[in-house]
C-alpha positions in Angstrom: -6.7 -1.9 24.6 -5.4 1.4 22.9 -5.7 2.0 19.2 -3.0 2.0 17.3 -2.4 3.1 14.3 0.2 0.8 12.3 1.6 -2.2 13.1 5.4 -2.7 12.8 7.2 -5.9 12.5 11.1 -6.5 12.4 12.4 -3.0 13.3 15.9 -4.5 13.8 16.0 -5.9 11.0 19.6 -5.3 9.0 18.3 -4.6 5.3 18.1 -1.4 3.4 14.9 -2.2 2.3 11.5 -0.8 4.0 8.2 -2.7 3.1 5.4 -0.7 3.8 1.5 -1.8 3.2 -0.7 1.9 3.3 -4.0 0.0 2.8 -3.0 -3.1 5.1 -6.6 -3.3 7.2 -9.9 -2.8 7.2 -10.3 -1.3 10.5 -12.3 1.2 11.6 -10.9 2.7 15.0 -13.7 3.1 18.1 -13.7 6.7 18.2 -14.8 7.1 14.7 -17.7 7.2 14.1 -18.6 4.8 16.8 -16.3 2.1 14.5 -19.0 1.5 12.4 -19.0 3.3 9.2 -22.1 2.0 8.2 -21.0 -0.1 5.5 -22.0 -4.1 5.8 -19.1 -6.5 6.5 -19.6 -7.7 3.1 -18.6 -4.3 1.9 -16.1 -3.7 4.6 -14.6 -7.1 3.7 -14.0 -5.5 -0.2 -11.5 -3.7 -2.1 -12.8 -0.3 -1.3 -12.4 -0.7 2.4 -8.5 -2.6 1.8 -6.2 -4.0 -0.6 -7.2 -7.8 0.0 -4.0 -9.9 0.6 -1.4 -7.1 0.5 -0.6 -6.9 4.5 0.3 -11.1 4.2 2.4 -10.5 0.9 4.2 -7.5 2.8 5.1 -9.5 6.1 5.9 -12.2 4.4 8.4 -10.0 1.7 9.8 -8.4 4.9 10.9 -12.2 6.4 12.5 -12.8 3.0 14.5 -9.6 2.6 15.1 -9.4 6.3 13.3 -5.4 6.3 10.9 -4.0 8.8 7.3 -3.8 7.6 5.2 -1.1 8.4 1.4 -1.4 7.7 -1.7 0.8 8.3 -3.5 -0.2 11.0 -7.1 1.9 9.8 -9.7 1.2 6.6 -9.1 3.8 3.2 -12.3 4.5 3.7 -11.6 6.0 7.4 -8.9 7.9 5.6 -6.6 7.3 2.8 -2.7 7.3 3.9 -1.6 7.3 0.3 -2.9 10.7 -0.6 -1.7 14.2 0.1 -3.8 16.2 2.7 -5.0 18.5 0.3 -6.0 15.7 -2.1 -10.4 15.6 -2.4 -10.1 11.9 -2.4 -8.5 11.5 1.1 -11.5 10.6 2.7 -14.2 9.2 0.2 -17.6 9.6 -0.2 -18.6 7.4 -2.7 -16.5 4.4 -3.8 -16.9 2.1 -6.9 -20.6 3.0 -6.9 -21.2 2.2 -3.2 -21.7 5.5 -0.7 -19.6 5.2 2.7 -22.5 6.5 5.0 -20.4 8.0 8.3 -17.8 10.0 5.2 -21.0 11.6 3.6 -21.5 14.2 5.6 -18.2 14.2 7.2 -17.0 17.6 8.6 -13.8 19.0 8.5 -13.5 18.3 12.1 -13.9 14.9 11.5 -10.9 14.7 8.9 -8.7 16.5 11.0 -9.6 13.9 14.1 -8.8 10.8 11.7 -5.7 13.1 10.3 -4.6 13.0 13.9 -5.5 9.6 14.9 -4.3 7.6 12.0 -3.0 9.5 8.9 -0.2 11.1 10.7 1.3 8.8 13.5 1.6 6.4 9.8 3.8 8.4 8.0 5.7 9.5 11.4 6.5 5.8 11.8 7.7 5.8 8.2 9.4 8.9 8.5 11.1 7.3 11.6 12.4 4.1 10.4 13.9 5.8 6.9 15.4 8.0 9.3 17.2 5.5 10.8 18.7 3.9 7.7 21.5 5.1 5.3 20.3 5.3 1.7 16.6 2.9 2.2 15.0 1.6 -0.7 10.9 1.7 0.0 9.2 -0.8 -1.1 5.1 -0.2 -0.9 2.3 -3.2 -0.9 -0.9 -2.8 -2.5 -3.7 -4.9 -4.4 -6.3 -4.3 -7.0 -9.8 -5.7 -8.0 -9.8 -8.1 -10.9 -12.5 -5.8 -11.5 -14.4 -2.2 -10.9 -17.9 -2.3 -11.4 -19.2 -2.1 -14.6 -15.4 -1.7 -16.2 -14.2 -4.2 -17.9 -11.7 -7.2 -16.6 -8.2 -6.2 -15.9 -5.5 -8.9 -17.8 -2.9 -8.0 -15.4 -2.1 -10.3 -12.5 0.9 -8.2 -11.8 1.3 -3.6 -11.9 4.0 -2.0 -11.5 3.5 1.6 -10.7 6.3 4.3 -10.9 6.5 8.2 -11.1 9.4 9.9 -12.9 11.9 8.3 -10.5 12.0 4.5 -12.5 15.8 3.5 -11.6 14.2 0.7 -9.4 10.8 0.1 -11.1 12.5 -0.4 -14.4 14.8 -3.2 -13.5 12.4 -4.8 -11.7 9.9 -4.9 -15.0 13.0 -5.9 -16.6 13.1 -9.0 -14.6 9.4 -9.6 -14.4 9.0 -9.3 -18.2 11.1 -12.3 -18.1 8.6 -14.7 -16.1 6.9 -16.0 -18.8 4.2 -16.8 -16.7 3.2 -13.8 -15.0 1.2 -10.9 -16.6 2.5 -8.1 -15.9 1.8 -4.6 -16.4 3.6 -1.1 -16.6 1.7 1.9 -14.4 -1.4 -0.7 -14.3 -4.1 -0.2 -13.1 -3.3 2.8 -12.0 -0.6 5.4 -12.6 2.1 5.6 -10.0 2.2 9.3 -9.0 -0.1 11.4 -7.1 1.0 14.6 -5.3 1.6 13.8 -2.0 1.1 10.4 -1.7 3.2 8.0 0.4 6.2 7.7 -2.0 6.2 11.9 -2.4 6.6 12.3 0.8 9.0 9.7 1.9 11.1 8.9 -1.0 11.4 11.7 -4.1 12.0 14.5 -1.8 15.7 12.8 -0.8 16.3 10.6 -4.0 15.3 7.3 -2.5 14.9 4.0 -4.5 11.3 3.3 -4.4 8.9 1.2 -6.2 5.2 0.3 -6.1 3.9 -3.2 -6.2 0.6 -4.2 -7.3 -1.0 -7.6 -7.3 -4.1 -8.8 -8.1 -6.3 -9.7 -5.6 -8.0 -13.4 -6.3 -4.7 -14.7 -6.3 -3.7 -13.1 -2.7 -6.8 -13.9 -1.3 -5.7 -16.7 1.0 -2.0 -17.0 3.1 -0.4 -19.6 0.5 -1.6 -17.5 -2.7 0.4 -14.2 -0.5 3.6 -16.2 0.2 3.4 -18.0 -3.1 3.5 -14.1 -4.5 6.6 -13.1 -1.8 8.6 -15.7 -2.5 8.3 -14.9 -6.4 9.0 -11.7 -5.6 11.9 -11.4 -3.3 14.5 -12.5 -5.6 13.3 -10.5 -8.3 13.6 -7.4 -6.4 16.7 -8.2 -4.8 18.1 -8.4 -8.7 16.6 -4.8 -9.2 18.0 -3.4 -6.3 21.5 -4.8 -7.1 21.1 -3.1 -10.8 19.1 0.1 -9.9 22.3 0.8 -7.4 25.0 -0.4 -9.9 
């Protein structure tokens, strides 16, 4: 069978909104590095390798706001779609304290083979389906650890991460500050803006509404935690959407 890259459900469907998961699979494609990166599957089966439970919350998101999903198709650690090409962490060498053999002494040849073979053809099909809508709203998938290594717990069960552009993020805190029982978090754990990365390339450069999700990933871990998340979700964003474009 060939490799593919990213795996597209619901291309037809009618809604303005794009769900997108860029760390969807821990897949290594065949031709790199033999698909063995020399990791052990308990590793591979970690955050560093995916975001655990984000492709399920992301299909199941997309069947409740009727939008196409796109997600990866390739590990982060093969090569990391939400970075810029220039960025030093697109293909990591070392990863909350564990080193990713086949990337240690990888060569520039070998980035631009798995810039080819998966980095690219992802954000083409991106490219491709915000192409074919008027005015899309992005809405990108992801999970984080409860915990790095030797850092201490994170609180949040829930991040949302924006860059300058906030018209959707803010409304959507808005309405997520008022779940009393969800934790929820503002540019946690992580900031929301790196040059280049997924939502620089696709949605600032044209004024797109765009948000990042995070959620945390013990409670995603199985398929009724990731629905039990989308369904939670779906409205709320729908509610942001509706205010963001007000």
């Amino acid at each position: 069978m060939d490799y593919a890259p990213f795996v597209t459900t619901g291309s037809q469907r009618k809604a303005q909104v794009i769900v997108i998961c860029d760390h969807a699979a821990n897949t290594v494609p065949p031709s790199i590095a033999g698909g063995d990166l020399g990791l052990p599957a308990s590793d591979m089966g970690r955050h560093i390798a995916y975001d655990i439970g984000a492709a399920g919350v992301s299909n199941h998101l997309g069947l409740l706001l009727d939008a196409p999903v796109v997600c990866s198709n390739f590990s982060r650690l093969v090569i990391d779609p939400n970075r810029g090409e220039d960025d030093p962490t697109l293909l990591m060498r070392l990863y909350d304290g564990t080193l990713i053999p086949a990337n240690r002494h990888a060569t520039e040849a070998d980035l631009s083979e798995r810039l080819d073979l998966c980095y690219r053809p992802y954000h083409a099909e991106l490219a491709r389906l915000v192409a074919e809508r008027d005015n899309p709203v992005i809405i990108s998938v992801h999970s984080f650890t409860p915990k790095l290594n030797g850092r201490p717990p994170r609180p949040w069960e829930i991040g949302i991460l924006s860059n300058h552009d906030r018209r959707l993020s803010d409304p959507l805190l808005d309405a997520l500050y008022l779940q009393d029982d969800i934790t929820t978090g503002d540019n946690v754990p992580y900031t929301g803006y790196l040059q280049g990365d997924t939502m620089d390339k696709h949605a600032l450069p044209t004024g797109l509404l765009h948000t990042l999700i995070e959620v945390r990933n013990d409670l995603i871990e199985d398929q009724i935690g990731q629905e039990r998340w989308a369904t939670r979700l779906a409205p709320l964003i729908k509610t942001a959407i509706s205010k963001a474009i007000a």
